[in-house]
C-alpha positions as CSV (number, residue, x, y, z in Angstrom):
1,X,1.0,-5.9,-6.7
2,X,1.8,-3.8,-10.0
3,X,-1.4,-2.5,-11.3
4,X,-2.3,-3.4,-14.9
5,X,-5.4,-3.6,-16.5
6,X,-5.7,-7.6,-16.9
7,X,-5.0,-7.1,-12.5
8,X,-7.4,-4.0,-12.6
9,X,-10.6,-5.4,-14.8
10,X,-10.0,-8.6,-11.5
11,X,-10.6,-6.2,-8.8
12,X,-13.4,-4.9,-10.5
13,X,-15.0,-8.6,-10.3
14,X,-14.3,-8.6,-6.7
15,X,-15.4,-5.6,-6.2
16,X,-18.3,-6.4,-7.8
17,X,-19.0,-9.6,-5.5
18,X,-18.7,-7.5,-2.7
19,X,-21.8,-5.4,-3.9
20,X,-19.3,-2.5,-4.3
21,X,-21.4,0.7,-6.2
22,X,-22.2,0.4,-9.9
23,X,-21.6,3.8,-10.6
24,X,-18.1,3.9,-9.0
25,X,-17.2,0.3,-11.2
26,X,-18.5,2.1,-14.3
27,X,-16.0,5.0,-13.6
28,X,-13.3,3.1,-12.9
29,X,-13.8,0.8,-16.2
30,X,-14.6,3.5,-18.2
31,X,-11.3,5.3,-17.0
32,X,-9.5,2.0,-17.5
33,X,-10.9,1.8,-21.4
34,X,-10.3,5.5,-21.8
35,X,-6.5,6.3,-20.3
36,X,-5.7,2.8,-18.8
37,X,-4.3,2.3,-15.5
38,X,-2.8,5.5,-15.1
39,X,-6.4,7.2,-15.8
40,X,-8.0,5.5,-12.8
41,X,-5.0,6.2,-10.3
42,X,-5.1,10.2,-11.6
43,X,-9.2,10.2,-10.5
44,X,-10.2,11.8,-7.8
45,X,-12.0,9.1,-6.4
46,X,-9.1,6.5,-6.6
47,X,-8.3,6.9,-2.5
48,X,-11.3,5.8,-1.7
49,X,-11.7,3.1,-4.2
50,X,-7.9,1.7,-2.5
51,X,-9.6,2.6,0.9
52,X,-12.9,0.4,0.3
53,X,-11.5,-2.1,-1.1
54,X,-9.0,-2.9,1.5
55,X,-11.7,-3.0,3.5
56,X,-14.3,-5.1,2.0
57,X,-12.7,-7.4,-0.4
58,X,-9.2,-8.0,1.1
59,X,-10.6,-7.7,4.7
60,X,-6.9,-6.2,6.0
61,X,-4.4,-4.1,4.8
62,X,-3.3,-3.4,1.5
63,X,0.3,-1.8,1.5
64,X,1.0,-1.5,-2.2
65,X,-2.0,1.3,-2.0
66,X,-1.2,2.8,0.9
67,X,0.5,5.9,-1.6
68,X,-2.8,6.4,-2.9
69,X,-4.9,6.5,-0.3
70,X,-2.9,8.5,2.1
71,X,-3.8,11.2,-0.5
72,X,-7.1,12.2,0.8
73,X,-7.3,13.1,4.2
74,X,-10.8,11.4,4.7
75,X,-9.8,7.9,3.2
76,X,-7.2,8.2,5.3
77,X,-9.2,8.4,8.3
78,X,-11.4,5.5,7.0
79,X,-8.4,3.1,6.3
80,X,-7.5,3.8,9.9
81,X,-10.1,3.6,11.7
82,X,-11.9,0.6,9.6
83,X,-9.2,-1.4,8.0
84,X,-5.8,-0.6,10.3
85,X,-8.4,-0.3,13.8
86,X,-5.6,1.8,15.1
87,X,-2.9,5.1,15.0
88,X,-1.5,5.3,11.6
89,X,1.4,7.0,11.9
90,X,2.8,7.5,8.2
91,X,-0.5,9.6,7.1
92,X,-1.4,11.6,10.4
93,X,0.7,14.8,8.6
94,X,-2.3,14.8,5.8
95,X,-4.9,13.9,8.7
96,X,-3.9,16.7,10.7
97,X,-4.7,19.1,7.8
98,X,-8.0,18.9,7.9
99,X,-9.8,20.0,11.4
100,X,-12.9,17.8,10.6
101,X,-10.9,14.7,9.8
102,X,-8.1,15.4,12.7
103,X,-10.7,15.7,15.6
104,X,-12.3,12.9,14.5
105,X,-9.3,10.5,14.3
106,X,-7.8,12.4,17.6
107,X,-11.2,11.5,18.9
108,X,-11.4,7.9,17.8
109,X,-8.1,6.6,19.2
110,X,-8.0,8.9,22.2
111,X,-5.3,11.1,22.0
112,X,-4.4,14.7,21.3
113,X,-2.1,16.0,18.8
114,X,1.0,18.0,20.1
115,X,1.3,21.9,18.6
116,X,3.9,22.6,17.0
117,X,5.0,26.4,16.7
């Protein structure tokens, strides 16, 4: 799906049905009036926006925003463990960055990582 704002300002009724937080759908339309489309993906916060609404409005995957949200280790992490419910292969490099997130995901699916020297 190519993001525009008529596709964008949709979502955000979605999201909104889905009792998604006021303050984030504020951001994200303020962002969208402000810069557009390319404001909202340049936010910090636009990982977790892709990750939780995979999860909660589409209720599986959403590949077109799998860029984005493989951009922050933790949404990472949430996307797999929530909306994948398995390994995901293609963002375990960023995972694997962070010591908090890496335990947790090695943790969760029950495997270790291998060293690499």
């Amino acid at each position: 799906m190519k993001l525009t704002i008529e596709n964008v300002k949709k979502m955000l009724k979605k999201a909104k049905k889905a009792d998604a937080c006021s303050e984030a759908l504020t951001e994200i339309r303020c962002l969208l009036d402000e810069g557009g489309v390319e404001a909202v993906l340049a936010s910090d916060e636009c990982s977790w926006w892709a990750y939780w609404y995979a999860e909660n409005v589409l209720k599986t995957r959403w590949p077109e925003a799998e860029d984005e949200i493989q951009k922050d280790a933790y949404a990472a992490y949430a996307y797999a463990v929530h909306v994948i419910k398995g390994r995901w292969p293609e963002a375990e490099d960023l995972i694997r960055r962070n010591a908090w997130v890496a335990y947790n995901y090695a943790k969760h699916f029950k495997f270790e990582w291998s060293i690499q020297c």
